[in-house]
C-alpha positions in Angstrom: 62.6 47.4 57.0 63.1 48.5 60.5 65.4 50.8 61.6 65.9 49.8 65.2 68.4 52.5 66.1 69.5 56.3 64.3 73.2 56.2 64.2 74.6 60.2 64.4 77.2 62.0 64.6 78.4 64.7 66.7 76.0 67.2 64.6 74.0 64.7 65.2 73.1 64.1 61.6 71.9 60.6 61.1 74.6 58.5 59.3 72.0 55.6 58.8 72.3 54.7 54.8 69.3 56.3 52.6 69.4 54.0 49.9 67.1 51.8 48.4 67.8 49.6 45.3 70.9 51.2 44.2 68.9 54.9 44.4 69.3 57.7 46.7 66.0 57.3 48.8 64.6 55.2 51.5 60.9 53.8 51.9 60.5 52.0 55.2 58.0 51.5 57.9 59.2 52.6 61.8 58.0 51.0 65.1 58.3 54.2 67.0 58.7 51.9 70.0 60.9 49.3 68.8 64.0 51.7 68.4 66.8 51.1 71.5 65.7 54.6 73.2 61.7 53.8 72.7 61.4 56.5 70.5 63.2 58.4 67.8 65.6 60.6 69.1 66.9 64.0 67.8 68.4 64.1 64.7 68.7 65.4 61.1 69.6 64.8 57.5 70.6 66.0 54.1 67.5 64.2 52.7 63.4 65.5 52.4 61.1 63.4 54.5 57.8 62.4 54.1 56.3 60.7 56.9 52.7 58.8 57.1 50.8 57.3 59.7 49.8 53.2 59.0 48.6 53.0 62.6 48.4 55.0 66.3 49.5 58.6 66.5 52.5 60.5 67.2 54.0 64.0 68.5 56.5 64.7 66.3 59.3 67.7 67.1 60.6 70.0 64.1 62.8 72.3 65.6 60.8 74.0 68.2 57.8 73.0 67.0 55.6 70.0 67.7 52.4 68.2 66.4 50.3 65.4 66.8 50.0 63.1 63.5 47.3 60.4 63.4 46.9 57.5 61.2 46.2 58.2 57.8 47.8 62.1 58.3 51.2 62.6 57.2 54.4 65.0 57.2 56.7 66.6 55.1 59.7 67.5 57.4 62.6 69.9 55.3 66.3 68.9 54.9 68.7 69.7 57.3 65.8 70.2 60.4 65.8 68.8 63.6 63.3 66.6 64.7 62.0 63.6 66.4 58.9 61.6 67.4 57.2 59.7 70.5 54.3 57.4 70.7 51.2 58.9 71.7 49.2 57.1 74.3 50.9 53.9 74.3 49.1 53.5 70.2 52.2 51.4 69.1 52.4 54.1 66.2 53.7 52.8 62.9 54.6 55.1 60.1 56.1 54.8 56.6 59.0 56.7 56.2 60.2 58.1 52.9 63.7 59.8 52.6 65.3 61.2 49.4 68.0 63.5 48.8 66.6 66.9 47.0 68.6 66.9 43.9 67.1 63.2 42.6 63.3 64.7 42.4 64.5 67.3 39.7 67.4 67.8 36.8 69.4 70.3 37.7 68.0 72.8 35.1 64.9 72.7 37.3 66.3 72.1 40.9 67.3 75.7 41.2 63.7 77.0 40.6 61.6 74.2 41.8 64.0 72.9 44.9 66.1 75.1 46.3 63.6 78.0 47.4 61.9 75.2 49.3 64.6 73.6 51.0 66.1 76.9 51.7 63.1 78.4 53.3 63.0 79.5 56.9 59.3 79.0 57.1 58.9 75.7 55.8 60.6 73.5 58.1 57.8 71.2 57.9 54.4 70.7 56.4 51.3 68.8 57.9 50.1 66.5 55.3 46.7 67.0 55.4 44.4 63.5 53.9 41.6 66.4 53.5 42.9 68.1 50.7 43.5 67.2 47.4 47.2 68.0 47.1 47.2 65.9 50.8 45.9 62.6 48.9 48.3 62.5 45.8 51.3 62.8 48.1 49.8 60.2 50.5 48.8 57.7 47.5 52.2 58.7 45.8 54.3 57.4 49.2 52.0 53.9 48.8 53.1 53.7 45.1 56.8 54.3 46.1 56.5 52.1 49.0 55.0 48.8 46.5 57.5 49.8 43.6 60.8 49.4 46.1 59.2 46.1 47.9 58.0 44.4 44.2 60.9 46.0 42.1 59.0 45.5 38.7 60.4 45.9 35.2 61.8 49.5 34.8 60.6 50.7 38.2 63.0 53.1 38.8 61.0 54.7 36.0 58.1 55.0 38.1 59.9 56.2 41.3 61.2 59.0 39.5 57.5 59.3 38.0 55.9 59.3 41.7 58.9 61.7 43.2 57.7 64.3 41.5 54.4 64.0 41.5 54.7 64.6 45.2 56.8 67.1 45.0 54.4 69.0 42.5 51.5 68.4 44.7 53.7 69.4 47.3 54.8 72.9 46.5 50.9 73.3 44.6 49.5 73.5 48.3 50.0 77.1 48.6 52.2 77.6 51.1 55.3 80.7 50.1 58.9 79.5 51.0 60.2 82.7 52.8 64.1 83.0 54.2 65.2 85.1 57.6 68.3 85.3 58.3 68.2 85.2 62.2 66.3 81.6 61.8 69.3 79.9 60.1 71.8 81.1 63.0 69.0 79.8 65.2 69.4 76.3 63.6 73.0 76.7 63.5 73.6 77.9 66.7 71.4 75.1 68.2 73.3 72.4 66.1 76.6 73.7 67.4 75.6 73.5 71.2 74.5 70.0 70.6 77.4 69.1 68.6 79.6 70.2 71.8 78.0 67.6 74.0 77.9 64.8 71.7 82.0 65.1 71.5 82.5 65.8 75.3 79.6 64.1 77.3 82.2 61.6 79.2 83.6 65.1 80.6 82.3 67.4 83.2 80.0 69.8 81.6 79.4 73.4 82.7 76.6 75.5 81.2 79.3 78.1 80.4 80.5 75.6 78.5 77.6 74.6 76.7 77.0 78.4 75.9 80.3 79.3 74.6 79.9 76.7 71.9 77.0 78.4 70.3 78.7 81.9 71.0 75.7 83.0 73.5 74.9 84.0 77.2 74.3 81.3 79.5 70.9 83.1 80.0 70.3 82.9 76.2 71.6 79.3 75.9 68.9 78.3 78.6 66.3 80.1 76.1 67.6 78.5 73.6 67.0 74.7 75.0 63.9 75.8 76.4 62.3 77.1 73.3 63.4 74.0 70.9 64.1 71.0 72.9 62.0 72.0 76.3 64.1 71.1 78.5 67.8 73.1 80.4 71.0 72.4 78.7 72.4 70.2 81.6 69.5 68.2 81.5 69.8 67.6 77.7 73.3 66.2 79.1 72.1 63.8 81.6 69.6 62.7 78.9 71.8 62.0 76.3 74.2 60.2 78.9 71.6 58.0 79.7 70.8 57.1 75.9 74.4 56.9 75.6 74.4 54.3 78.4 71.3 52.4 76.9 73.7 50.8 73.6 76.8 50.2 76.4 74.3 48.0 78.7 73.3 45.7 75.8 77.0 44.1 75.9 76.2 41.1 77.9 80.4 42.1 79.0 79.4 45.1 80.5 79.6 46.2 84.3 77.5 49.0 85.3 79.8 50.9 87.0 82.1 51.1 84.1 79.5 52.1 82.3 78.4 54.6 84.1 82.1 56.3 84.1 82.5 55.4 80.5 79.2 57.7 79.9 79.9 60.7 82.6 79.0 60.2 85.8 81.3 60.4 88.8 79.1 58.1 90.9 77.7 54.8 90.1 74.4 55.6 93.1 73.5 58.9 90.7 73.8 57.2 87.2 71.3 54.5 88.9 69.4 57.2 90.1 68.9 59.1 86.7 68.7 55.9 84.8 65.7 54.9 87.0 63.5 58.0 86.6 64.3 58.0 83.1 64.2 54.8 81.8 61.5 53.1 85.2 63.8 50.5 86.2 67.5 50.7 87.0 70.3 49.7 84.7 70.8 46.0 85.9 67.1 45.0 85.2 67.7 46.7 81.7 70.8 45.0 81.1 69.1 41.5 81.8 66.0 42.2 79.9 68.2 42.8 76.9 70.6 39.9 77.9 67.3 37.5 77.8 66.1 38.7 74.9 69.0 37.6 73.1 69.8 34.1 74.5 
């Protein structure tokens, strides 16, 4: 299954539904290039993630951090981190995707000891799941096994997810790594997620960068730090981004008029949001609006 788009909220945590077969996980492949934006935008979710490469390679963002993941190399990305992924070198990257919230893995006499220090931990937002290494190939053959058990559903199979859950959690937390917890990290996160939140609920409005810094209770110097260090990019930028993206779900009405659009999403001038849709997007929002139009008939 194909999730063509990531439906958020104003924290922008994904709302998309993380079920499979009546359980609370997900195993799916992704098209990075098939979703609406043409990659998978910013978000986050309650649930673990384990991510592996079936074909091309990817640079995928956790919080500030980014990597390059190549087919047959996977990812474990924590709950409740930011992140994101593009196509690397036009490889039409396909990964499988496997998403389940932390308390099914483990009962809840062991989620307190086995969980919750990794979920919790400030150093551990995600883990490169490296094919090379022992621990590496259980978790990668486990995600397979999940993957054929939710697509064949065979007698008793929930059985065998749970089996498979945890041993790739067990191999996962068996690799070495120390879950370790600083404070000024998790008002990093927050702080970040409340800037962002702010411009999810009032990108039709004009936008200051005083504005944008008093929601996350910093300096407009330090809120330009901030969106430099995680999402590489200046605060108002993120804005124009995030209108265009905006813009991208509005065009695919066969109703809609540009211009309205472009008010609808926050621009004050129909010539600008052509402008900015064009550099961002290499074509202006009338050719996009027929491609999608076309596609459809």
């Amino acid at each position: 299954m194909q999730i063509p788009d990531f439906i958020v909220n104003q924290n922008l945590k994904e709302l998309t539904h993380h079920q499979t077969v009546g359980l609370p996980l997900a195993c799916y492949e992704t098209t990075i290039r098939q979703n609406i934006h043409g990659y998978i935008p910013l978000h986050w979710h309650e649930e673990v993630q384990f991510i592996l490469v079936m074909q091309g390679k990817a640079i995928f963002q956790v919080n500030e951090e980014k990597l390059v993941v190549r087919k047959g190399e996977g990812l474990f990305i924590n709950s409740g981190c930011l992140h994101m992924a593009k196509d690397k070198e036009h490889s039409n990257c396909i990964y499988l995707c496997l998403n389940v919230l932390p308390k099914f893995i483990l009962p809840q006499e062991l989620y307190t000891t086995y969980i919750v220090p990794y979920i919790q931990a400030t150093n551990l937002s995600y883990i490169f799941i490296d094919k090379g290494e022992l621990w590496g190939r259980n978790i990668v053959e486990g995600m397979i096994k999940v993957k054929e058990l939710t697509e064949h559903k065979p007698q008793h199979f929930d059985f065998d997810l749970t089996m498979q859950l945890l041993f790739i959690w067990k191999n996962l937390i068996m690799n070495g790594f120390a879950p370790e917890y600083v404070q000024t990290e998790m008002v990093k996160s927050q702080r970040i997620k409340q800037m962002l939140s702010w411009i999810h609920l009032h990108y039709t409005e004009k936008i200051s960068l005083e504005d944008i810094a008093r929601a996350g209770h910093l300096s407009r110097s330090e809120c330009c730090r901030y969106f430099k260090r995680i999402l590489n990019t200046t605060p108002l930028n993120y804005v124009m981004d995030y209108r265009i993206q905006k813009s991208l779900q509005l065009l695919q009405n066969p109703e809609a008029n540009v211009t309205e659009v472009a008010y609808q999403v926050g621009f004050n001038s129909t010539s600008y949001f052509i402008e900015k849709f064009r550099k961002t997007m290499n074509m202006t929002p009338l050719v996009y609006k027929k491609y999608h139009t076309d596609m459809n008939v």
